[in-house]
C-alpha positions as CSV (number, residue, x, y, z in Angstrom):
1,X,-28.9,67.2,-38.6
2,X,-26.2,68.2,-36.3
3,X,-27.7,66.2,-33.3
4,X,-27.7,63.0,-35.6
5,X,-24.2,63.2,-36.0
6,X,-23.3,63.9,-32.5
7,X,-25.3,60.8,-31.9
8,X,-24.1,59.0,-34.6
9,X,-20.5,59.9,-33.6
10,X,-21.2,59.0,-29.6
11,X,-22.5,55.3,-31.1
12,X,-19.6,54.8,-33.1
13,X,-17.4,56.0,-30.5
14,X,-18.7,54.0,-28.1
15,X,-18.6,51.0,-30.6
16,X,-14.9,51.9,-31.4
17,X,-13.7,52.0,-27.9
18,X,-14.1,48.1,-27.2
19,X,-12.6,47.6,-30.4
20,X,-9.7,49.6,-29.1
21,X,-9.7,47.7,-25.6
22,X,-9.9,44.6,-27.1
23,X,-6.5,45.2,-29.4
24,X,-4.5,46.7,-26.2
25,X,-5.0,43.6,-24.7
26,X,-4.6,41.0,-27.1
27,X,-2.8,42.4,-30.0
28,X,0.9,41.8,-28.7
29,X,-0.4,37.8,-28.5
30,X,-2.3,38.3,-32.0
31,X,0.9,40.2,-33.3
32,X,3.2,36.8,-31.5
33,X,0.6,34.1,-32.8
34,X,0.4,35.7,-36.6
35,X,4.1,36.2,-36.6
36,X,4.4,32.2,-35.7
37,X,2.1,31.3,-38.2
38,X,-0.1,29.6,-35.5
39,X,-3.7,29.5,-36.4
40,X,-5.2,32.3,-34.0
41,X,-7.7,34.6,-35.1
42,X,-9.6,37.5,-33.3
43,X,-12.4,35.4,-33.2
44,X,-10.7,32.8,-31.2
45,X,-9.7,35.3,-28.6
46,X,-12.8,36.7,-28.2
47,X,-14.1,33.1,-27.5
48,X,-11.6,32.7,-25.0
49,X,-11.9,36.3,-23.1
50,X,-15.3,35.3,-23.0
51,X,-15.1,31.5,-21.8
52,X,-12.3,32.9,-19.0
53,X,-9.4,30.6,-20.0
54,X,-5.8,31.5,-19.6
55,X,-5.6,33.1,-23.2
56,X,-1.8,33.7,-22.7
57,X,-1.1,29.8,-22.1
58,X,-3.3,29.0,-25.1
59,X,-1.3,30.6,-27.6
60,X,1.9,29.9,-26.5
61,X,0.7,26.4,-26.5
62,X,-0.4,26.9,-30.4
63,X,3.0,28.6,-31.0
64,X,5.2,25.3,-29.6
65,X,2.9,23.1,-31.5
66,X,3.2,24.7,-34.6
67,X,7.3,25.7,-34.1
68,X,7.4,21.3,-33.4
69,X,5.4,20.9,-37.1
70,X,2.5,19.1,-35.1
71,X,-0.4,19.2,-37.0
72,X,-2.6,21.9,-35.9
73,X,-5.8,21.5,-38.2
74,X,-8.4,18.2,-38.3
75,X,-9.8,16.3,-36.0
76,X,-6.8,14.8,-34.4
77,X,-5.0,18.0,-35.0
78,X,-3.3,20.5,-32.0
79,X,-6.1,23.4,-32.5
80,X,-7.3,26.0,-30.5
81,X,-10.8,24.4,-29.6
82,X,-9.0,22.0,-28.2
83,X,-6.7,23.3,-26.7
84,X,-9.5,25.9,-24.8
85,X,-11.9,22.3,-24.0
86,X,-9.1,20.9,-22.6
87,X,-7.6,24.0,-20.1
88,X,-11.6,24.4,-19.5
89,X,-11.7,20.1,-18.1
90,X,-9.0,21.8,-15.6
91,X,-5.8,20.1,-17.3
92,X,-2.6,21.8,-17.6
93,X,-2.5,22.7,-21.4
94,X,1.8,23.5,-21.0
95,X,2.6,20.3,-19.4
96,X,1.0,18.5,-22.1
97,X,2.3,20.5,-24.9
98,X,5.7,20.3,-23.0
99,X,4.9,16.5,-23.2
100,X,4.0,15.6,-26.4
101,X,7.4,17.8,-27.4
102,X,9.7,15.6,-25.4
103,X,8.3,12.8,-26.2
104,X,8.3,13.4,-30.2
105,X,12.6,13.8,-29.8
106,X,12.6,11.2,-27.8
107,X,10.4,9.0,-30.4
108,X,7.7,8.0,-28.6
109,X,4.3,7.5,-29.8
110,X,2.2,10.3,-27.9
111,X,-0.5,12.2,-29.6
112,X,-2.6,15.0,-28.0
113,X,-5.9,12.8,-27.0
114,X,-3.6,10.0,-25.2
115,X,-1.3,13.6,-23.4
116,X,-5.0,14.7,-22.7
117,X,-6.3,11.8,-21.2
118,X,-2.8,11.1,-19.3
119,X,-3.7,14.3,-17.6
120,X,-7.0,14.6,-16.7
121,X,-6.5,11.3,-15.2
122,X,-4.4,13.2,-12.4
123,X,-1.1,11.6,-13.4
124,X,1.8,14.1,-14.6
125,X,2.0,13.3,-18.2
126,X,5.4,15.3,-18.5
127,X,6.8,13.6,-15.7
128,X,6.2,10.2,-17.2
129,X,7.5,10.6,-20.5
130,X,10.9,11.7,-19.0
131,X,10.4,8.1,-16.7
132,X,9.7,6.9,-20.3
133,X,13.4,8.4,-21.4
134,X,15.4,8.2,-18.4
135,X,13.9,5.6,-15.7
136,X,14.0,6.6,-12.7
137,X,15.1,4.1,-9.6
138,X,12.7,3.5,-6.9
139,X,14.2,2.5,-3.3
140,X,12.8,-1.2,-1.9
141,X,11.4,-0.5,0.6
142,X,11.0,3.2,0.3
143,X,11.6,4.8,4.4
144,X,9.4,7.6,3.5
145,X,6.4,5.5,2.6
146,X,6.6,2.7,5.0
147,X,9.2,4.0,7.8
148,X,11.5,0.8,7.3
149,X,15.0,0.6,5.6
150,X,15.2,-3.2,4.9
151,X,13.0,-5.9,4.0
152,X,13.2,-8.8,6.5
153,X,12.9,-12.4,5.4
154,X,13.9,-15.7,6.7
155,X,15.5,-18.6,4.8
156,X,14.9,-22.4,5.3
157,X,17.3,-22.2,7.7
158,X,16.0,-19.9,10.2
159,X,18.7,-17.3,9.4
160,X,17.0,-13.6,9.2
161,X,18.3,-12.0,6.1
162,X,18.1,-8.3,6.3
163,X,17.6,-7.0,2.1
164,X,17.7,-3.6,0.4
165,X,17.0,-3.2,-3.6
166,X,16.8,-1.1,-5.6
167,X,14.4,-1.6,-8.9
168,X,14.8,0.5,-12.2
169,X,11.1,1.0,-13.9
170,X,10.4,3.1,-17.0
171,X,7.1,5.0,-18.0
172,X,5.1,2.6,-19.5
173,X,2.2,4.9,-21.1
174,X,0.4,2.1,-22.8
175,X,-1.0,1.4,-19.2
176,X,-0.4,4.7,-17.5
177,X,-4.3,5.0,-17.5
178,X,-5.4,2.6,-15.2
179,X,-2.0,1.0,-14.3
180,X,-1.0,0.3,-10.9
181,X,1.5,2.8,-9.2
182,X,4.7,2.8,-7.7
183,X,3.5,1.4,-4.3
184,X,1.9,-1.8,-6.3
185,X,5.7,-2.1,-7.9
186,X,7.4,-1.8,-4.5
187,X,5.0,-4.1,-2.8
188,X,5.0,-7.0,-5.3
189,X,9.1,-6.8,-5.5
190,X,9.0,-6.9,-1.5
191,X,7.2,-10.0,-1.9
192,X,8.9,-11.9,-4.4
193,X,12.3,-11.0,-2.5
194,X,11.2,-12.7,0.8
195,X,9.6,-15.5,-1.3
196,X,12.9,-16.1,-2.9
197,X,14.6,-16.0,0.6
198,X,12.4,-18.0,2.2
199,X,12.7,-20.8,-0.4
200,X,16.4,-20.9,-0.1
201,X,17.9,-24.0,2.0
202,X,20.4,-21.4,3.8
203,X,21.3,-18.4,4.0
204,X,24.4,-19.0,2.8
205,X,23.2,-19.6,-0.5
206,X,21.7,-16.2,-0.5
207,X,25.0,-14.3,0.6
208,X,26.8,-16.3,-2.0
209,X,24.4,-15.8,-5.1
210,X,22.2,-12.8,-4.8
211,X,21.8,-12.4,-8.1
212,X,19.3,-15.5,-7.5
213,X,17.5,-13.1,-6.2
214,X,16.9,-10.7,-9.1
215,X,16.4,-13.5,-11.7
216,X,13.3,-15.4,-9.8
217,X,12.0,-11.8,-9.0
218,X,12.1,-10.8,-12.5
219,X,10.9,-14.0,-14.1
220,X,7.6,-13.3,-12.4
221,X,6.1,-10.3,-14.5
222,X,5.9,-8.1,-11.8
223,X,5.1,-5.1,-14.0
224,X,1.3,-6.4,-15.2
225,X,-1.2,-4.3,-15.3
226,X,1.0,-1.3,-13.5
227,X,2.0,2.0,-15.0
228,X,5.9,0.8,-15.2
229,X,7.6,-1.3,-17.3
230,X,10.9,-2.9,-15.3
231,X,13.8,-2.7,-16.5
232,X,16.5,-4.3,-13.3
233,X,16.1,-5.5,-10.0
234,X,19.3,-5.0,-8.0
235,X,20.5,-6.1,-4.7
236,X,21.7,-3.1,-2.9
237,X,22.4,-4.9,0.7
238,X,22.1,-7.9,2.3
239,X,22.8,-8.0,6.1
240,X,22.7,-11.6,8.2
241,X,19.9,-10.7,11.0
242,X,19.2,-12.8,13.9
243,X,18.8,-16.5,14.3
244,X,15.0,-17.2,14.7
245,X,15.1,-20.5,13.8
246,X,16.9,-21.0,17.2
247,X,15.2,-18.1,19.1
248,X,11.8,-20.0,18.0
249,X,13.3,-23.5,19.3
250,X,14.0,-21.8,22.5
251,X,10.3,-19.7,22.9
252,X,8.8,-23.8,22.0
253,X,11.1,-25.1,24.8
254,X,10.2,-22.7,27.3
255,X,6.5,-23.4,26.6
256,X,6.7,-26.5,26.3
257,X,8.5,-26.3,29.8
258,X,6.1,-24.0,31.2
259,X,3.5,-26.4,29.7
260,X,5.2,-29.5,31.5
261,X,5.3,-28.0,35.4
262,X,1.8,-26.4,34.9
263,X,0.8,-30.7,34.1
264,X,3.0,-31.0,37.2
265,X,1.9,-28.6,39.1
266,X,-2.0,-29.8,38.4
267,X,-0.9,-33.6,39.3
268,X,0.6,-32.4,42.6
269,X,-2.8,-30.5,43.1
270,X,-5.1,-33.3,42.5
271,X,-2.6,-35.6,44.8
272,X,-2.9,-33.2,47.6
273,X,-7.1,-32.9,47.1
274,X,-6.9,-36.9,47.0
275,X,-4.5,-36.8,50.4
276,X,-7.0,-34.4,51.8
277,X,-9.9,-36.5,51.1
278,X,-8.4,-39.9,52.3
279,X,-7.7,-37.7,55.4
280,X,-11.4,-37.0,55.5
281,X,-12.4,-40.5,55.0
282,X,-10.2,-41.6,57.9
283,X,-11.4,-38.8,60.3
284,X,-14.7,-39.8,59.3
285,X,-14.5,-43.8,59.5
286,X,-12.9,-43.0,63.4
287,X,-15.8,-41.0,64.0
288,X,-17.9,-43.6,63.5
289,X,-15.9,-46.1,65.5
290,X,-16.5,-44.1,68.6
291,X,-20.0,-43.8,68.2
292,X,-20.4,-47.8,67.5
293,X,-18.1,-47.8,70.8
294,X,-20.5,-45.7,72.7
295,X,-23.1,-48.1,71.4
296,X,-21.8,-51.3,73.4
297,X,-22.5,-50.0,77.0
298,X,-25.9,-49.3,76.0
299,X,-26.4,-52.5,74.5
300,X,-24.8,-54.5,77.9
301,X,-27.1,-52.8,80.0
302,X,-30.1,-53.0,77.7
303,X,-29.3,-57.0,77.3
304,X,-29.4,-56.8,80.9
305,X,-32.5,-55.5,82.0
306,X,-34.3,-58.2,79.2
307,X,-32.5,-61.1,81.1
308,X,-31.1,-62.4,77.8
309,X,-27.3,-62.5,79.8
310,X,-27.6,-65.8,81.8
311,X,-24.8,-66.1,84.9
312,X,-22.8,-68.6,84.4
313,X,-22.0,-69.4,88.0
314,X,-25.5,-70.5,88.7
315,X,-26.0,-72.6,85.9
316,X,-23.2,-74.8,87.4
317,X,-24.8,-75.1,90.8
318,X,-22.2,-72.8,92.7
């Protein structure tokens, strides 16, 4: 009888030392969660010890959510399960939280799946609800994405026109999913500024008026389809650049020059080559003079010796 209770007492000792492991470890956030009112139960942290998620972030996570009044039970609801799928997908459960926070005091319509999806879709979902609330300006063009300070266009005129913008976009989370990113913005705003330029009759017109800039720009819907909504287009600088209107003229003049004495140059070529071969024909034509020359004492003689060469003198009876 005595060695049943030993055993008994070993198996409940060794059943009551997990127990007591188990409370070390997660009774201060038990104690934190229950004292919160979050919905956190012993059975939730044994799920969690076991699935090897950040238990600590998970109920600090429950606690904001609850201490905000979010709904924390139902489907749609801020729950645990949840909360552990999502930090086990890889996504950062206190940036979304920390989202979904900020963006109910700022009154904007984010609930966990869209926070969620926001950021296992590699985008910072906290970052772009404070775009949402305070835009944020983006430089055009931006030196540290395409090494150049100014955009350079050209107006009708042939007047450079050296521009800097500067283009004020907020969040737009409807699209953030799929929407084009900041480089789409900058590049489509590039475009539309040398466009504008380059339909302008001078640049004069441009220097006097840049707002005429901003408005064609902005009447174009530039924002389709990207992650930002835009909310100004401003003209930071505009420097006057060089004249390659004039410095275009010139390059044409110089090859059409260059053009004109190679023609010349080719003309005085084939003059020469036709010289050179009247010179030829000449040589040759003398040539053949000599020879016919040569031919007449041979033909004297040869008349000669066949008697066709009558003397005259003897014919007249001398």
């Amino acid at each position: 009888m005595d060695i049943f209770l030993v055993i008994l007492a070993i198996v409940a000792g060794l059943c009551f030392l997990p127990l007591v492991w188990f409370v070390l470890r997660y009774g201060r956030l038990w104690l934190m969660a229950y004292s919160s009112k979050a919905q956190v139960g012993f059975i939730d942290f044994i799920k969690m010890h076991f699935l090897r998620v950040n238990t600590s972030q998970i109920v600090d996570a429950m606690i904001q959510a609850k201490q905000a009044s979010f709904t924390c039970a139902g489907v749609r609801g801020i729950t645990i399960d949840r909360l552990t799928a999502h930090a086990l997908s890889n996504g950062n459960v206190p940036r979304v939280i920390d989202a979904i926070i900020s963006a109910q005091k700022a009154q904007i319509d984010l609930d966990f799946d869209r926070a969620a999806a926001i950021d296992l879709a590699g985008r910072d979902v906290l970052d772009a609800v404070k775009t949402s609330v305070d835009p944020k300006v983006i430089n055009c063009p931006d030196p540290t994405r395409s090494g150049k300070a100014t955009l350079s266009a050209i107006s009708k005129d042939g007047i450079e026109l050296r521009v800097r913008a500067r283009v004020t976009v907020r969040t737009n989370l409807e699209q953030l999913i799929g929407g084009a990113t900041e480089d789409t913005v900058i590049a489509r705003v590039g475009e539309s500024i040398i466009s504008s330029i380059g339909s302008a009759a001078t640049h004069k017109e441009v220097l006097e008026n840049p707002d005429m800039i901003t408005r064609n720009v902005l009447s174009r819907g530039l924002d389709a389809q990207t992650a930002f909504a835009i909310v100004s287009i401003d003209i930071a600088d505009v420097d006057v650049g060089e004249n390659i209107g004039a410095r275009l003229m010139a390059d044409q003049a110089e090859a059409d020059t260059r053009v004109a004495r190679a023609a010349a140059e080719k003309k005085r070529a084939e003059a020469i080559a036709q010289e050179q071969l009247m010179k030829a024909q000449v040589a040759e034509n003398r040539a053949l003079v000599v020879l016919a020359e040569a031919e007449v004492p041979h033909a004297l003689a040869e008349t000669f010796r066949s008697g066709n060469i009558i003397d005259g003198r003897r014919d007249s009876g001398l």
